[in-house]
N, C-alpha and C positions, 0 to 999 in steps of 0.2 A: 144287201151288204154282206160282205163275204167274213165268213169265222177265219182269222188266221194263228196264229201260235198261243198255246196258253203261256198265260203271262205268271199263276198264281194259283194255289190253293188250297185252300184254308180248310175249315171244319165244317163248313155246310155249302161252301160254294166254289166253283170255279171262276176267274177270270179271262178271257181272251181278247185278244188285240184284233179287230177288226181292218179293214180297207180305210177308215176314215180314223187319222191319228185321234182322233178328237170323243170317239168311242168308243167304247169298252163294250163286251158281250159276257153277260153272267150266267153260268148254269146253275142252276139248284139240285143239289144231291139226296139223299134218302139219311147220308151219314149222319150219325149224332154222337155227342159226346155231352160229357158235365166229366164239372170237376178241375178245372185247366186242362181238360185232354184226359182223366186218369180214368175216366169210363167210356168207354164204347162202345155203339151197337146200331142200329137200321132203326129209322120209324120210319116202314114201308108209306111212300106215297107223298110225304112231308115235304118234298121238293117242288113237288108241284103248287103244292096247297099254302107254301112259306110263296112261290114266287106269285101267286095270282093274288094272294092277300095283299101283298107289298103294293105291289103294281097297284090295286086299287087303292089300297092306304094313302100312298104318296100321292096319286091323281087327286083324291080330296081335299089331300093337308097343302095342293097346289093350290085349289082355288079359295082357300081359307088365307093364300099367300105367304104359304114355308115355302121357299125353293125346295126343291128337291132333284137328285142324280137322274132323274126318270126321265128315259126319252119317249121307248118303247118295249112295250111285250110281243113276243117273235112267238110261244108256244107257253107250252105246259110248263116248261122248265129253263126259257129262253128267256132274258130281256136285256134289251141293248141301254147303256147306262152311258151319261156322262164321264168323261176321264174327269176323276179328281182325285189330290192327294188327301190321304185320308189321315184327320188330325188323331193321333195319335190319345185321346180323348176319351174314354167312352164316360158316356154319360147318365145318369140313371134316376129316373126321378120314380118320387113313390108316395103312392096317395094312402097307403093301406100297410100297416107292418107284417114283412115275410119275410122268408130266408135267411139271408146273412144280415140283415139289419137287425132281425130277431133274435138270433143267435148272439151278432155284436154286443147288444145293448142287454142282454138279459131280459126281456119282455116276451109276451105271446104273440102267437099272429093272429092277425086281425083286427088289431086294432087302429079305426080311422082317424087320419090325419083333421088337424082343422086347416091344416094348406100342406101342396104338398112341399117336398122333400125334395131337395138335387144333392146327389155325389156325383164326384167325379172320380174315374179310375184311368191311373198310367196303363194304357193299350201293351201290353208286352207279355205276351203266353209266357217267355222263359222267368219272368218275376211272380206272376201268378196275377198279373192286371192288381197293382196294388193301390190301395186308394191314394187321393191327393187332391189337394187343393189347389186356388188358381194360384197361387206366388209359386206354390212346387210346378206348377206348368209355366208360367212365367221365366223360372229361374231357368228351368231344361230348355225351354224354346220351344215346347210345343204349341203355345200358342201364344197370342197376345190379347195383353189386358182386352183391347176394343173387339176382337174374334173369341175371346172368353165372354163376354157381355152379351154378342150377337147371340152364342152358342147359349146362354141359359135363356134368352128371350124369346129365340126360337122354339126349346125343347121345352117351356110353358106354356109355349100357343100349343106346339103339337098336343098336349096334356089335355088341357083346356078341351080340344072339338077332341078327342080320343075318349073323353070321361063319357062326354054328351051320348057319344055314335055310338059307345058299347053299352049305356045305360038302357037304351034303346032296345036294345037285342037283349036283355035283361042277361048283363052281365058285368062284373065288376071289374074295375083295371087295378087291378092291383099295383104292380109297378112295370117298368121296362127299362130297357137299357136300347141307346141310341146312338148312334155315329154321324158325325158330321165329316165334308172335304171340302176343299179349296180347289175351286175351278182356276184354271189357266190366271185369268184375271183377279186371283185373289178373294173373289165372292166366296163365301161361306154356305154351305145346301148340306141340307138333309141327306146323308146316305145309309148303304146298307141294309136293313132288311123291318121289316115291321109284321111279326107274325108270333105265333107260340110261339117258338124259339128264343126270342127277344122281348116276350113279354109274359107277365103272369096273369093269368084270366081266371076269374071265377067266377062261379053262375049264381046269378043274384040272391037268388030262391036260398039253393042245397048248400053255397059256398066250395060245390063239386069244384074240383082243380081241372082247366079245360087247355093246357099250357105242359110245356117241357118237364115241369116238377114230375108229371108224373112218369118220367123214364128216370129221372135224376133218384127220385125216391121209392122207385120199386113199385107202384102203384095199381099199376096193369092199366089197360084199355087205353095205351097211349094213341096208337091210330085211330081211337074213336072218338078221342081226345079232339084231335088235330082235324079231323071228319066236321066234329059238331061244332065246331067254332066255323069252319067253310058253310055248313048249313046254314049256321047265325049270320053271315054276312051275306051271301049269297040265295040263302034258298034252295030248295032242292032241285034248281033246275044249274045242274053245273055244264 
């Protein structure tokens, strides 16, 4: 399948328009940012390690039967994706209090949900992705009641085998943030990326942060960060 014009790009990825209208080719960059954009820096090697997580994330949450954007992985940094529009949605479920929900609410982190948690956030860098519920996505048109219903049933199953597979690996899921799009036909699929970058991990043991916080907050040992989470899923044989 032939790479033709980049279509798009964002904070961690590029898109291009392939020979076939119907796919998309994603590259994964090294670029990072927090903050809406107002930090920036390199987490050498994180492109790779964001796209080989995904790709096998989404191959699992396939057979658990999430759709998902996932056609094919092409490289280290390659994979060719379904065209979809992508709902304007992000969505973010949280089984563990951190970050800005901490901050929000005035509480510590750490403390476990007895179920989790969904927000939803308006997708729009120039507002700052501001929170919102389904009538505020209703009223704007970003989605509809029955594609709001789809989208929180879906992003509890993916929760659901995400809790299991990382517990496994003796590590915590904190929470994540998830993208959903609308294929040609109006189907609803899992997009976007599933890796540190999009999720917060901590190691079951130490509660070590193994996830994007630690570029966000000064931490150090971010690339070993993003290394030991690829170890946990994969092994040392890469």
């Amino acid at each position: 399948m032939e790479k033709l014009e980049q279509l798009y790009e964002g904070k961690a990825k590029k898109v291009f328009r392939t020979d076939d209208p119907d796919v998309y080719l994603v590259y994964y960059k090294d670029d990072a940012t927090a903050f809406n954009g107002e930090k920036k820096g390199t987490i050498v090697g994180k492109g790779a390690i964001n796209n080989r997580m995904t790709n096998h994330m989404m191959a699992l949450l396939e057979k658990e039967g999430v759709p998902t954007h996932l056609v094919k992985e092409l490289s280290d940094r390659e994979t060719l994706v379904k065209r979809v529009e992508i709902v304007k949605l992000e969505v973010i479920i949280r089984n563990i209090s951190a970050g800005s929900f901490a901050k929000r609410f005035g509480v510590k982190e750490g403390i476990v949900f007895d179920e989790p948690t969904i927000e939803f956030s308006y997708k729009n860098d120039e507002l700052g992705d501001p929170l919102m519920n389904a009538y505020h996505a209703i009223a704007l048109k970003v989605a509809t009641r029955e594609e709001i219903e789809e989208i929180k049933r879906l992003a509890f199953k993916v929760n659901d085998f995400m809790k299991d597979y990382f517990k496994k690996r003796n590590i915590k899921l904190v929470d994540f943030k998830l993208e959903f799009g609308r294929l040609p036909d109006g189907r609803i699929v899992l997009a976007d990326e599933i890796s540190p970058d999009t999720c917060r991990f901590w190691d079951a043991d130490t509660n070590e942060k193994l996830d994007k916080d630690r570029f966000r907050r000064d931490l150090g040992n971010v690339e070993e960060a993003y290394i030991e989470m690829e170890k946990r899923i994969f092994g040392e044989n890469k």
